[in-house]
C-alpha positions in Angstrom: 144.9 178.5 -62.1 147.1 180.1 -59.8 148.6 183.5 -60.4 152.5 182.1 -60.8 152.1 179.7 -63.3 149.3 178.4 -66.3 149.0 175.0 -64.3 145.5 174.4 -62.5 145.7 174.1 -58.5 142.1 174.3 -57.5 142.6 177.6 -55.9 140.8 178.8 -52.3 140.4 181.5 -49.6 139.3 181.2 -46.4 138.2 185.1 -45.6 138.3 186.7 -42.1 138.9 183.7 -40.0 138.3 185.4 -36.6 140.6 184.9 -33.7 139.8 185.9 -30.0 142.0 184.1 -27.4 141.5 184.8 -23.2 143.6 183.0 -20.8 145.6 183.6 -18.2 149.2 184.7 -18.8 150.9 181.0 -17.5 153.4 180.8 -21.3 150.8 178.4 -23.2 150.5 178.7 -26.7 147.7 178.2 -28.6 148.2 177.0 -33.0 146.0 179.2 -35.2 146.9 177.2 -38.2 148.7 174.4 -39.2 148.9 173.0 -43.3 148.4 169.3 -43.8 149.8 169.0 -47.3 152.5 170.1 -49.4 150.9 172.7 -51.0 151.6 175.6 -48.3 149.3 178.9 -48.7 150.1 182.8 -48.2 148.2 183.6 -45.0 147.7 187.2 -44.4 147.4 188.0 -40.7 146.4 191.0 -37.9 147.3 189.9 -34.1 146.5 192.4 -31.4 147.4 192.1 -28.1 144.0 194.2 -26.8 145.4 195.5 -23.2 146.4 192.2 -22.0 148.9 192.1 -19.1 151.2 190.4 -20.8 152.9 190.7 -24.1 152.2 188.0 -26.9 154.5 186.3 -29.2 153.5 185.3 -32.5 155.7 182.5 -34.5 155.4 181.9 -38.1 156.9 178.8 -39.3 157.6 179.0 -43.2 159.2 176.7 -46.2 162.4 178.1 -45.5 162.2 180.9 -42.6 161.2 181.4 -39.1 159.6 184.2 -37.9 158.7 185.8 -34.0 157.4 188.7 -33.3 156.6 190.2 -29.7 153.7 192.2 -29.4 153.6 194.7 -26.2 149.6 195.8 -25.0 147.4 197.7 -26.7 149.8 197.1 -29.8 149.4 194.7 -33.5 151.0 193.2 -35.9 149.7 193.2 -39.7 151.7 191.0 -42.2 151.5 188.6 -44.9 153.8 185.7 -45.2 153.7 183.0 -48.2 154.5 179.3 -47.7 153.5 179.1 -44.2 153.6 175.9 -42.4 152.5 177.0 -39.0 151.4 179.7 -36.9 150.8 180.1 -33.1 150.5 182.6 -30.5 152.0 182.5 -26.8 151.3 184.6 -24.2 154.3 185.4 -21.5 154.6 184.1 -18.0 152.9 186.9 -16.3 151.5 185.5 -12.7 147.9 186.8 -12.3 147.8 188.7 -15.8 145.4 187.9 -18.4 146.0 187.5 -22.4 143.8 188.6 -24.8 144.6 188.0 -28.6 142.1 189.3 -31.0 142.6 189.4 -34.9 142.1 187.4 -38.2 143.6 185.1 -40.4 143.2 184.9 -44.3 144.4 181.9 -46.1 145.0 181.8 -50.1 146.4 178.8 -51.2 146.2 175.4 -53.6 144.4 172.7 -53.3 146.9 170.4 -55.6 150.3 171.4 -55.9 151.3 171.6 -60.1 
């Protein structure tokens, strides 16, 4: 059962998915997570931007709301955010700096919507 209703969903977490991103600071993004069905989960999320020489922005796509959040060096972000569709990370265009995104992702969601 889930905790907002007495219908079953086949509950699940994923725990601690780590993240750890290097690359150079060019403006690509990289997706940390993307749902494949309708049944969209609460993620709960820390991105640090460890001393990179660029800062990081991190988008959170949502049922109904869009989120960015800019993340200077040696700076994070901790946060949890329910229906989430999406989620990605883009370093800036920084010629010759490097990006470096550490963190984790934890995902609590349904397997069948009720």
């Amino acid at each position: 059962m889930d905790g907002n209703s007495s219908t079953p969903c086949g509950s699940y977490t994923a725990n601690q998915l780590g993240i750890n991103i290097q690359r150079i600071c060019d403006g690509g993004s990289v997706q940390l997570y993307q749902a494949f069905t309708e049944c969209l989960p609460t993620i709960t999320l820390r991105v640090a931007n460890a001393g990179s020489g660029c800062p990081i922005t991190l988008f959170v796509k949502q049922k109904k709301d869009f989120h960015t959040f800019q993340i200077k060096p040696n700076f994070q972000i901790f946060a949890s955010f329910d229906s989430v569709k999406e989620v990605k990370v883009q370093c800036s265009d920084s010629p010759g700096g490097n990006c470096n995104i550490f963190g984790e992702l934890q995902i609590h969601g349904c397997v069948s919507c009720g």
